[in-house]
C-alpha positions as a Markdown table, in Angstrom:
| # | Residue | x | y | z |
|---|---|---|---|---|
| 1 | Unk | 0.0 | 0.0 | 0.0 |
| 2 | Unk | 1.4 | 3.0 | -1.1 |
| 3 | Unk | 2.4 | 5.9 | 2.1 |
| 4 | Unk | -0.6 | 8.4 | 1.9 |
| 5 | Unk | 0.3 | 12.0 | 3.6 |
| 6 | Unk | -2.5 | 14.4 | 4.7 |
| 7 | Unk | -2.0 | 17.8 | 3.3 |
| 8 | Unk | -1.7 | 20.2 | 5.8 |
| 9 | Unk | -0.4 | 17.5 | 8.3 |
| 10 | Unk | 3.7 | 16.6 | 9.2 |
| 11 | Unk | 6.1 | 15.0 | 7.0 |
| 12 | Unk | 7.8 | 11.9 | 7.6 |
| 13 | Unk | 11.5 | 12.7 | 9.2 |
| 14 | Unk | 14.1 | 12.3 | 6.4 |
| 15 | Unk | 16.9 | 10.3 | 7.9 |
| 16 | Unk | 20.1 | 10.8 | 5.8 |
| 17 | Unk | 22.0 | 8.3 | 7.4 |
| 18 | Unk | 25.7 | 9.2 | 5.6 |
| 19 | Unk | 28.6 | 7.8 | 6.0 |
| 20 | Unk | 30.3 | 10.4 | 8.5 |
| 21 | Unk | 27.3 | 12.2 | 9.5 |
| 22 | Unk | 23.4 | 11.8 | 10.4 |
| 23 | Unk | 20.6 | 14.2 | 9.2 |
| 24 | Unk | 17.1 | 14.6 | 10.4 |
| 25 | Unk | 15.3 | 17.1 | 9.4 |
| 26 | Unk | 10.6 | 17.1 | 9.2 |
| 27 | Unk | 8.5 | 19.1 | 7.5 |
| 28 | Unk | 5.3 | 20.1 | 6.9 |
| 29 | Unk | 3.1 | 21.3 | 4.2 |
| 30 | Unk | 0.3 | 23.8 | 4.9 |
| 31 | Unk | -1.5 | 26.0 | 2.2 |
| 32 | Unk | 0.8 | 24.7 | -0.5 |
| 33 | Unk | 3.7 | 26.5 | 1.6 |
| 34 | Unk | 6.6 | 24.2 | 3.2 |
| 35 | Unk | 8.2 | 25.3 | 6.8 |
| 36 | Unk | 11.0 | 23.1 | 8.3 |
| 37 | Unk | 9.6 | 22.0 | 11.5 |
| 38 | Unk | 13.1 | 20.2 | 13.3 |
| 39 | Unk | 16.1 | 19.3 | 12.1 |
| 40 | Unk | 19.0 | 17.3 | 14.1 |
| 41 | Unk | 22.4 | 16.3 | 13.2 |
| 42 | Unk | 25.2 | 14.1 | 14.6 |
| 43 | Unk | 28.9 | 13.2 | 13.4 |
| 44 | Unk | 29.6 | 9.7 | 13.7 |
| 45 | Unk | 32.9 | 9.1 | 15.2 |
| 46 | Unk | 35.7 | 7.9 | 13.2 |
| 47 | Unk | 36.4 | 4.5 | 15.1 |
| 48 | Unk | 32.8 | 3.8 | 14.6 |
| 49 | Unk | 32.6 | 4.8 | 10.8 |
| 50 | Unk | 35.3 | 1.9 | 10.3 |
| 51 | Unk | 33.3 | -1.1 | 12.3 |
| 52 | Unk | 30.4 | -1.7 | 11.4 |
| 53 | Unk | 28.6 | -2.7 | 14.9 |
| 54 | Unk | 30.1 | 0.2 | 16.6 |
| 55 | Unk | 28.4 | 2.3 | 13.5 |
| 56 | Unk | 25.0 | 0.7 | 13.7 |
| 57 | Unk | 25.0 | 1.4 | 17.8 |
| 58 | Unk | 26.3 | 4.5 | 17.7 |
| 59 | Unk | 23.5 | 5.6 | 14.9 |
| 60 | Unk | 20.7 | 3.7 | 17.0 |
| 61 | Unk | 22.3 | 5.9 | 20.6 |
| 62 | Unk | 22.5 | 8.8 | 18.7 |
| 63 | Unk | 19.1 | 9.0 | 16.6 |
| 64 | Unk | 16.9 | 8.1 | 20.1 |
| 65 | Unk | 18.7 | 10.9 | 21.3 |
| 66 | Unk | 17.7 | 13.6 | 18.7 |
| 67 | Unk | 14.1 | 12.1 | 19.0 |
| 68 | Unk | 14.1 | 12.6 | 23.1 |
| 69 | Unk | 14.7 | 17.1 | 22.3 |
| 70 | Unk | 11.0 | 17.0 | 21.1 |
| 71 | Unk | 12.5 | 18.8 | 18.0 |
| 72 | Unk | 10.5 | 16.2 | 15.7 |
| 73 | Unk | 6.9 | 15.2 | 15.7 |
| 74 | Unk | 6.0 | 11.4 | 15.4 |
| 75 | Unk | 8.4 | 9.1 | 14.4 |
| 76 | Unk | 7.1 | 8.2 | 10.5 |
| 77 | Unk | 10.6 | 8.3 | 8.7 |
| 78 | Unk | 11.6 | 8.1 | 5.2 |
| 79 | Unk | 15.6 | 6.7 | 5.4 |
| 80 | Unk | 18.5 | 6.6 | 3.0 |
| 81 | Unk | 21.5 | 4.8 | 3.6 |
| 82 | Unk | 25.5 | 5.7 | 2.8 |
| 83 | Unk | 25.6 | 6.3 | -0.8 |
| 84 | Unk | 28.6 | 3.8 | -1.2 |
| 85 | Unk | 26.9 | 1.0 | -0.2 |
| 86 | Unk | 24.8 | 1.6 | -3.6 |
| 87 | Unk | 25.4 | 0.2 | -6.9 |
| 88 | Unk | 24.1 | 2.5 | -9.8 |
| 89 | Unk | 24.2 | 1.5 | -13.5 |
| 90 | Unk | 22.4 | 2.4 | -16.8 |
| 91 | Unk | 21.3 | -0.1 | -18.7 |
| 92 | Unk | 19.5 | -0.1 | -22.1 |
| 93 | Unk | 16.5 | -2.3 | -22.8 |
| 94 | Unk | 14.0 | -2.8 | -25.5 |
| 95 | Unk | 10.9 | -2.2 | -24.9 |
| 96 | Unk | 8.7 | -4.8 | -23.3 |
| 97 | Unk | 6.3 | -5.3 | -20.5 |
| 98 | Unk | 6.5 | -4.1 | -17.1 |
| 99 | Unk | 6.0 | -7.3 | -15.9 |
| 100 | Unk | 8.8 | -8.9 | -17.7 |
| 101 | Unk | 11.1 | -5.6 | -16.9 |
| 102 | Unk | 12.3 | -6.9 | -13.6 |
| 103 | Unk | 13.5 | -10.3 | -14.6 |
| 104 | Unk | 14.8 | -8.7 | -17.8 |
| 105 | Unk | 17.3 | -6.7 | -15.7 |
| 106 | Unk | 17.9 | -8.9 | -13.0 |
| 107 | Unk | 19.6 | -10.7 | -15.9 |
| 108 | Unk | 21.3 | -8.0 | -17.4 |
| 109 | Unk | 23.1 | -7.4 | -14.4 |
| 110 | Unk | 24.1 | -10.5 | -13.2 |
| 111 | Unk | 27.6 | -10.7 | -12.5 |
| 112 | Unk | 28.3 | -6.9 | -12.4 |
| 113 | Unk | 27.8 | -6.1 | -8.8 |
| 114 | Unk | 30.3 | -7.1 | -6.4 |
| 115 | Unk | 27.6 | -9.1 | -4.7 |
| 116 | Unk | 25.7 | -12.3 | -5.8 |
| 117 | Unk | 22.6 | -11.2 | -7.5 |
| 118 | Unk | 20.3 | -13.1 | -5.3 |
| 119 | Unk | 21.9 | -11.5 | -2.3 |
| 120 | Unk | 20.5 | -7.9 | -4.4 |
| 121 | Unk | 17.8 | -5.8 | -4.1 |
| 122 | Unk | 17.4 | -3.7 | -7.0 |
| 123 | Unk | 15.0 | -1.2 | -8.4 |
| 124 | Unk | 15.0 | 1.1 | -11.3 |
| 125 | Unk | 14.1 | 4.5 | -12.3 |
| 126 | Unk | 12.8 | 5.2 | -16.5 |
| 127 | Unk | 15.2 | 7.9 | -17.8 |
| 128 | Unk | 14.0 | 8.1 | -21.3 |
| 129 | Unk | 14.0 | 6.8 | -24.8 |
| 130 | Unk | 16.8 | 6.6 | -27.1 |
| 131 | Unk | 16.9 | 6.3 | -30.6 |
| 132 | Unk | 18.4 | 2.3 | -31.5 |
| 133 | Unk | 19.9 | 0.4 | -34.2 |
| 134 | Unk | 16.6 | -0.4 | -35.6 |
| 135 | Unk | 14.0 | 0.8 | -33.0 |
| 136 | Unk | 13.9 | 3.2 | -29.8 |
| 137 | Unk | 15.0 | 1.3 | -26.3 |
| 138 | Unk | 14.7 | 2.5 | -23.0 |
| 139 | Unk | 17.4 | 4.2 | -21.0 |
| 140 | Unk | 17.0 | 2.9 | -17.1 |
| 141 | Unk | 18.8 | 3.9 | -13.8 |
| 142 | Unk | 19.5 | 0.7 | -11.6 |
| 143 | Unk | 20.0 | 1.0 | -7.9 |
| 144 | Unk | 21.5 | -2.2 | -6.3 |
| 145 | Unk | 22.3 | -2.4 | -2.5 |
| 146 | Unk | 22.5 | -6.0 | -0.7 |
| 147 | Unk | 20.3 | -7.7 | 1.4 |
| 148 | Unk | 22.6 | -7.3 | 4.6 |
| 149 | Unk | 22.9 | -3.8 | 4.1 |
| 150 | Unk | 19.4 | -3.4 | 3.8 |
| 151 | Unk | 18.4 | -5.5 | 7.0 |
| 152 | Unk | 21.9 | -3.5 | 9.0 |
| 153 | Unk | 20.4 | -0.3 | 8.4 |
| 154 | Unk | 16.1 | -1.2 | 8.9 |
| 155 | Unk | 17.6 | -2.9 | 12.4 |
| 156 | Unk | 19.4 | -0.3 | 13.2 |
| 157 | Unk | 16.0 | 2.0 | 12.8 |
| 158 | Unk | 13.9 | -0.1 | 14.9 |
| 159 | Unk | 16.3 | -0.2 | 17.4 |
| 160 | Unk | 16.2 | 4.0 | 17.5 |
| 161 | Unk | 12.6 | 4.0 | 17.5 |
| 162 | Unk | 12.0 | 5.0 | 14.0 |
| 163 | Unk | 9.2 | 3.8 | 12.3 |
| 164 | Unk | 10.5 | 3.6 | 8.4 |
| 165 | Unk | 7.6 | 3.8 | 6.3 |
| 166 | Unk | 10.2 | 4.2 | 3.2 |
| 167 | Unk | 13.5 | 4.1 | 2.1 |
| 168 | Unk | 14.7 | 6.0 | -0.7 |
| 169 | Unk | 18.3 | 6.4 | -2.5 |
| 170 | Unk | 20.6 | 9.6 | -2.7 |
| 171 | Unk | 20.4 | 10.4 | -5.7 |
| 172 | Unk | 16.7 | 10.4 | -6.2 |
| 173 | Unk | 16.2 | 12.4 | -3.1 |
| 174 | Unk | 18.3 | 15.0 | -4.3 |
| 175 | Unk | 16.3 | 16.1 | -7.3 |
| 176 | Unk | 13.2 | 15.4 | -4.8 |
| 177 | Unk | 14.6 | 18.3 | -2.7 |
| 178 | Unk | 14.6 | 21.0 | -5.7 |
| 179 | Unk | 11.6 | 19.5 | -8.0 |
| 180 | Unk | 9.3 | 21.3 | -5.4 |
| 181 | Unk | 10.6 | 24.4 | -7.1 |
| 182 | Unk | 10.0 | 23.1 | -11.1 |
| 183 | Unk | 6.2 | 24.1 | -11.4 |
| 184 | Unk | 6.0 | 25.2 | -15.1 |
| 185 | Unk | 5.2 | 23.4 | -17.5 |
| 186 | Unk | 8.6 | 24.9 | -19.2 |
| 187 | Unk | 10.7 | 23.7 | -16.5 |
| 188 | Unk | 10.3 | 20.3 | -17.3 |
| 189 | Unk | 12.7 | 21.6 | -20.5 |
| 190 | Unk | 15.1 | 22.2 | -17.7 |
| 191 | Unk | 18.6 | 20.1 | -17.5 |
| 192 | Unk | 20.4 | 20.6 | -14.5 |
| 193 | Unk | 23.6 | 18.8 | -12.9 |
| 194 | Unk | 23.5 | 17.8 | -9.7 |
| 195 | Unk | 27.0 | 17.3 | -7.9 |
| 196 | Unk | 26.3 | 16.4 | -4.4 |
| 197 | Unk | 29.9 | 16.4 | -2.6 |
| 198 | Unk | 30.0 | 14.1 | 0.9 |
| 199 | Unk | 33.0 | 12.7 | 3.0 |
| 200 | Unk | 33.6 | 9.3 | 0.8 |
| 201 | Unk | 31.6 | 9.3 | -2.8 |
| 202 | Unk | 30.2 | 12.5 | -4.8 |
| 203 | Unk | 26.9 | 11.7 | -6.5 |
| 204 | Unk | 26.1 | 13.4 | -10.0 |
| 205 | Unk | 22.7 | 13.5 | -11.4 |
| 206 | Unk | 21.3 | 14.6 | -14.4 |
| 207 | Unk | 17.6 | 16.0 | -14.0 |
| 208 | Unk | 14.5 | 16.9 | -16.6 |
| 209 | Unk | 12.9 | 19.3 | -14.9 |
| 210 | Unk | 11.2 | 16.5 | -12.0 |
| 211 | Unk | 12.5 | 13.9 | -14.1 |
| 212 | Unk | 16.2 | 12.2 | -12.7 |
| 213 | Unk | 18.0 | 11.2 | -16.4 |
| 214 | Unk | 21.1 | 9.9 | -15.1 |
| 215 | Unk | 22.9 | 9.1 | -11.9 |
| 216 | Unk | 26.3 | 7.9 | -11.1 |
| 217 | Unk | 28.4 | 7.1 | -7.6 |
| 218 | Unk | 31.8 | 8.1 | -7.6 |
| 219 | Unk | 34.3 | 6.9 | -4.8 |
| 220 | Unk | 35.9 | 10.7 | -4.4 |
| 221 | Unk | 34.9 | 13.2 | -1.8 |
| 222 | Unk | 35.9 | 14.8 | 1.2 |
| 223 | Unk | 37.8 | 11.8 | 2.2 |
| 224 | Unk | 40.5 | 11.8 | -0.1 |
| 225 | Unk | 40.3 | 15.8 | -0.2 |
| 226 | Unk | 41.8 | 16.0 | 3.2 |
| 227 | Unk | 43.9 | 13.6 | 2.7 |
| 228 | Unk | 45.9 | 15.3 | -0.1 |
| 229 | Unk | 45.9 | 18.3 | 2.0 |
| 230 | Unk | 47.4 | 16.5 | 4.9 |
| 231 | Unk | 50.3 | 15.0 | 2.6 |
| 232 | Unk | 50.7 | 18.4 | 1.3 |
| 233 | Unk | 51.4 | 20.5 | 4.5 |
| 234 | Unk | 52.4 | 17.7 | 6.6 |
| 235 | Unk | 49.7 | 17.9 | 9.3 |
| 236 | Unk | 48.0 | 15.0 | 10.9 |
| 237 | Unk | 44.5 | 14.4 | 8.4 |
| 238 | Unk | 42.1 | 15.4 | 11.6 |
| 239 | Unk | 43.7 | 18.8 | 11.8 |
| 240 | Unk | 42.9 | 19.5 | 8.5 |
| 241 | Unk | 39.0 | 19.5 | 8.9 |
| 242 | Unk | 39.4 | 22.5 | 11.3 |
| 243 | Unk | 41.9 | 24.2 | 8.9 |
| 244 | Unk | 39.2 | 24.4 | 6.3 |
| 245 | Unk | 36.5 | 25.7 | 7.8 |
| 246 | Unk | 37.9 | 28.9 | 9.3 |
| 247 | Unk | 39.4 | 29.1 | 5.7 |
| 248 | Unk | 35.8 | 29.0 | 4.3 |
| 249 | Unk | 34.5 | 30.9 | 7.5 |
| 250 | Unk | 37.0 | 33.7 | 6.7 |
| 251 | Unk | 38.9 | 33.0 | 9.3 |
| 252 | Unk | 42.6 | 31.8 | 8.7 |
| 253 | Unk | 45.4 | 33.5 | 7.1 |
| 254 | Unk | 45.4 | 33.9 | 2.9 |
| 255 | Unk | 48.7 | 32.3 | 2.7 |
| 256 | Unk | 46.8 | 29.0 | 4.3 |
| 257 | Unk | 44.0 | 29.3 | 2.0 |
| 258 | Unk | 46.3 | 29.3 | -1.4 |
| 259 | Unk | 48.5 | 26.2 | 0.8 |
| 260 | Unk | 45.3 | 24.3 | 0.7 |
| 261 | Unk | 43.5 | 25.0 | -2.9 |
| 262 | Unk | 47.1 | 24.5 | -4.3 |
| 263 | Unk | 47.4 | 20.7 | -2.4 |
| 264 | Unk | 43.4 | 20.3 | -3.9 |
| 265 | Unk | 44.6 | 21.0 | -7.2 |
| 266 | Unk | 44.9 | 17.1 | -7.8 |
| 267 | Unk | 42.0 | 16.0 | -6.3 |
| 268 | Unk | 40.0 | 18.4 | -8.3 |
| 269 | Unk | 41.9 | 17.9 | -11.4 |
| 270 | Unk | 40.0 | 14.0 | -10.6 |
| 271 | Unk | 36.8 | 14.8 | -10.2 |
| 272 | Unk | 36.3 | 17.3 | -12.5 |
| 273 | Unk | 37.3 | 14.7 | -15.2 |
| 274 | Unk | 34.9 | 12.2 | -14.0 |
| 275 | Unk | 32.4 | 14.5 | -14.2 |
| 276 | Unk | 33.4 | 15.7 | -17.7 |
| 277 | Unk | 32.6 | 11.7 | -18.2 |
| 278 | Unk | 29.5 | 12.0 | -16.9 |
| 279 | Unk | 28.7 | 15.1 | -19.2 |
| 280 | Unk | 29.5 | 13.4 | -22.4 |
| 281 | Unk | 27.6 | 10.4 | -21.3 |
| 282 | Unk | 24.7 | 12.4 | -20.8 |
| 283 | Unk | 25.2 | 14.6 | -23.6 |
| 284 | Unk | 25.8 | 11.5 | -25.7 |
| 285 | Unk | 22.2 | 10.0 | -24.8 |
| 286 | Unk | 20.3 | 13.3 | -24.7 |
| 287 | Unk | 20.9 | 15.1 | -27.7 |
| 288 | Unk | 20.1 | 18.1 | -28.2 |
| 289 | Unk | 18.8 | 18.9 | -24.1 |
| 290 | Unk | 22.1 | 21.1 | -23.0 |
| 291 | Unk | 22.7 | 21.2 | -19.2 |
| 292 | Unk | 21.5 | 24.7 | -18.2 |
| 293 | Unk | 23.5 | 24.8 | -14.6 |
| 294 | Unk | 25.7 | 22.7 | -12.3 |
| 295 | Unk | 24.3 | 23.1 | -8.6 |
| 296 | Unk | 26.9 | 21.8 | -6.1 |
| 297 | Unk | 25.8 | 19.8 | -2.6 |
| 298 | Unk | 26.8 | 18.3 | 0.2 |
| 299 | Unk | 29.4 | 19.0 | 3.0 |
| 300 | Unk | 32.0 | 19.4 | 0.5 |
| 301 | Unk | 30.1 | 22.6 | -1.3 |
| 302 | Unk | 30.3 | 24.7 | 1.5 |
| 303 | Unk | 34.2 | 25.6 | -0.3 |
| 304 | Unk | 33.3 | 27.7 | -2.5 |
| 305 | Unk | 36.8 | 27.8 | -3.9 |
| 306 | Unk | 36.7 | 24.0 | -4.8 |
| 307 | Unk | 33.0 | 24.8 | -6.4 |
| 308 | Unk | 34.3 | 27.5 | -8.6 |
| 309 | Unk | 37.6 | 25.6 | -9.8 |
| 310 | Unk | 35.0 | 22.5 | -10.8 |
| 311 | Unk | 32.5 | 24.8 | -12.0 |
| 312 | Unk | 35.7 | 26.2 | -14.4 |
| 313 | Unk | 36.9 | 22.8 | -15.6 |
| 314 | Unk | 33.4 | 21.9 | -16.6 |
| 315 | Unk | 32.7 | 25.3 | -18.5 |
| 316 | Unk | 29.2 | 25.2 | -16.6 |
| 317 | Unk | 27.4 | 28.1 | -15.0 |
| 318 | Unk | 26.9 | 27.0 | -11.6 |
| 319 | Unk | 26.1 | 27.7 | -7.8 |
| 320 | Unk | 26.1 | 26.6 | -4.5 |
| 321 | Unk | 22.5 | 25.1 | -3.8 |
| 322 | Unk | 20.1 | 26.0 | -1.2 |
| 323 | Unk | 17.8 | 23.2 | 0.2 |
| 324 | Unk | 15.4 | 25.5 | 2.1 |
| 325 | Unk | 15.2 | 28.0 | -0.7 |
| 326 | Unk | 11.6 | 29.3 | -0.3 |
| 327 | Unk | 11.2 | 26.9 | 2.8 |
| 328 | Unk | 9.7 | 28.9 | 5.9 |
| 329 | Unk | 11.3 | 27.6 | 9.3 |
| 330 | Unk | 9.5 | 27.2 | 12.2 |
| 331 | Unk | 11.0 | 29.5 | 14.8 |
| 332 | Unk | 13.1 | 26.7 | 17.2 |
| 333 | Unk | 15.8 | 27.7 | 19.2 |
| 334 | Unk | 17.5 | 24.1 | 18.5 |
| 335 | Unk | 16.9 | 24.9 | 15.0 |
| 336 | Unk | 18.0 | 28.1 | 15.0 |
| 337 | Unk | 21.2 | 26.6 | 16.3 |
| 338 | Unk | 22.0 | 23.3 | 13.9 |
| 339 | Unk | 21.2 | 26.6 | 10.9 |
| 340 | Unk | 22.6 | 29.4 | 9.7 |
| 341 | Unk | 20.0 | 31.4 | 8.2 |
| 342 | Unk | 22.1 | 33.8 | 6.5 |
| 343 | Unk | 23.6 | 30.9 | 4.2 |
| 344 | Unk | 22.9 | 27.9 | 2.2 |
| 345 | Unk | 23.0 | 24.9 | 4.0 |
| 346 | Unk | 24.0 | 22.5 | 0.7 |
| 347 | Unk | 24.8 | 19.5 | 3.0 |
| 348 | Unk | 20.6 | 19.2 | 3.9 |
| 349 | Unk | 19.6 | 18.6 | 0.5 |
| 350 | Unk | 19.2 | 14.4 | 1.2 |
| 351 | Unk | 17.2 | 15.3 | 4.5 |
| 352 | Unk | 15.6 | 17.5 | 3.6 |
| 353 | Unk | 14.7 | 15.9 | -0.2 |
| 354 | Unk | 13.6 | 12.6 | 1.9 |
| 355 | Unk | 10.8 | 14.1 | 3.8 |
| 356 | Unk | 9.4 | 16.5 | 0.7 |
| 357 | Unk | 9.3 | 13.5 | -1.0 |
| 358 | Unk | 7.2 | 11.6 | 1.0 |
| 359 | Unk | 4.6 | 14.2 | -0.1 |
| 360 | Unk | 5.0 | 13.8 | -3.3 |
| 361 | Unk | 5.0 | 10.1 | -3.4 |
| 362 | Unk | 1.2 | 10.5 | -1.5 |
């Protein structure tokens, strides 16, 4: 039975459950106007990001504890889990059935995720048609994540007192997060880039207006950012975090801030070619639907430096994206706190696309 939401009433709590950090954040919908009613957030330790039963009960401690401050209302929760535990894939099809679909591309990918397939769950998004050798097929999205992940990460819920009533992928909850704001009937006409930067993977997506088009996990982020910076200057990885912030607060010296962007320059020089691959591979499928603007997420886009320099290398306009653009927020004090109203916040987007789009699911 599909989730039904009451217009007017609370959204289900998105739960970005990342792989360094955990978001909450509800919502609620009232005279076609959203307000941000709570959000929480909690970095997960390092020794417990790298075992997995310290992870699980350290999420489970830390997600009753956010639930205790009131800040939320129910506990109806839409969840995603780390993006790296997901395997995404196109794959082109004739077309056929939807009833013969799912076998179809159970087979097509067996043997191409580093799992057995019948340990798999897997489900697909419709990107489009493409012109064939002798008729159109379909261009799909496949997400894959394994059984044991799956079960690690629903136990781990029940065990914090959530009550999942979905679970959703990154990617899609990204374009969930921003779709609110494509209401023409022109915007569907719209391409834009998604490039959602967290600690271990960036996720691109491709999006029609509503419509995600492509999707693709890389293993680069935030991760392997500091650790070039680290190499660089010599200083032990966890001093770097705090270096980088009170560069992108303003507050460290300039000579630092040229230090660091010159130590990124490799990293960068990386990612922006993967995402040039992901361009042409769009490009290549889509002709003739040019990518209007790159819009840059996640913990990682808060540097607007490293933003600009991809931005640059991909010959894109593009800008730092705002999750709770034309969002009203309830005036909490806790809220207030976790939220800097003065700036974007581009590492909410998966939270905050998780519980819009439980309403739009309805």
């Amino acid at each position: 039975m599909p989730l039904r939401i009451v217009k007017g009433k609370n959204l289900p709590i998105g739960a970005d459950l990342g792989s360094s950090t955990i978001k909450l954040a509800q919502l609620r919908l009232a005279d076609d106007q959203y307000e941000l009613l709570g959000a929480d957030s909690r970095q997960i330790p390092p020794e417990c990001q790298a075992d997995q039963d310290q992870r699980m009960a350290f999420m489970a401690d830390a997600i009753r504890a956010m639930l205790k401050t009131k800040t939320f209302t129910g506990r109806q929760s839409i969840v995603s889990i780390p993006a790296e535990t997901t395997v995404v894939q196109h794959v082109k099809m004739p077309h056929m059935k939807p009833e013969m679909l799912t076998g179809a591309l159970r087979a097509e990918l067996e043997g191409k995720l580093p799992y057995p397939l019948e340990d798999a769950i897997v489900r697909h998004v419709l990107a489009g048609d493409i012109p064939g050798d002798s008729e159109n097929q379909q261009e799909l999205i496949t997400f894959s994540v394994s059984r044991d992940v799956i079960e690690a990460y629903l136990g781990m819920s029940r065990r914090a007192k959530l009550d999942v009533v979905g679970v959703n992928v990154e990617s899609c909850a990204l374009v969930e997060c921003f779709s609110r704001l494509f209401r023409r009937a022109s915007d569907a006409e719209r391409t834009i880039l998604f490039v959602d930067m967290g600690a271990r993977s960036t996720q691109v997506v491709f999006s029609h207006g509503k419509h995600i088009v492509f999707a693709r996990n890389l293993q680069i982020g935030g991760d392997q950012f500091d650790q070039a910076i680290a190499d660089g200057l010599r200083i032990p990885v966890e001093q770097v975090h705090s270096l980088r912030v009170d560069l992108q607060n303003d507050c460290g010296p300039g000579d630092n801030a040229e230090q660091v962007h010159h130590h990124l320059a490799g990293p960068i020089e990386t990612l922006a070619n993967e995402l040039s691959k992901c361009l042409r591979y769009y490009e290549s499928v889509f002709r003739g639907r040019p990518v209007e603007r790159a819009i840059f997420l996640g913990g990682q886009a808060h540097d607007k430096r490293l933003c600009q320099s991809l931005a640059r290398h991909l010959n894109l306009p593009a800008q730092i994206g705002d999750p709770l653009l034309r969002i009203k927020r309830a005036d909490v004090e806790q809220l207030n706190e976790k939220m800097d109203q003065r700036e974007p916040q581009p590492d909410w987007a998966v939270a905050v696309g998780l519980s819009v789009g439980a309403e739009m699911a309805a």
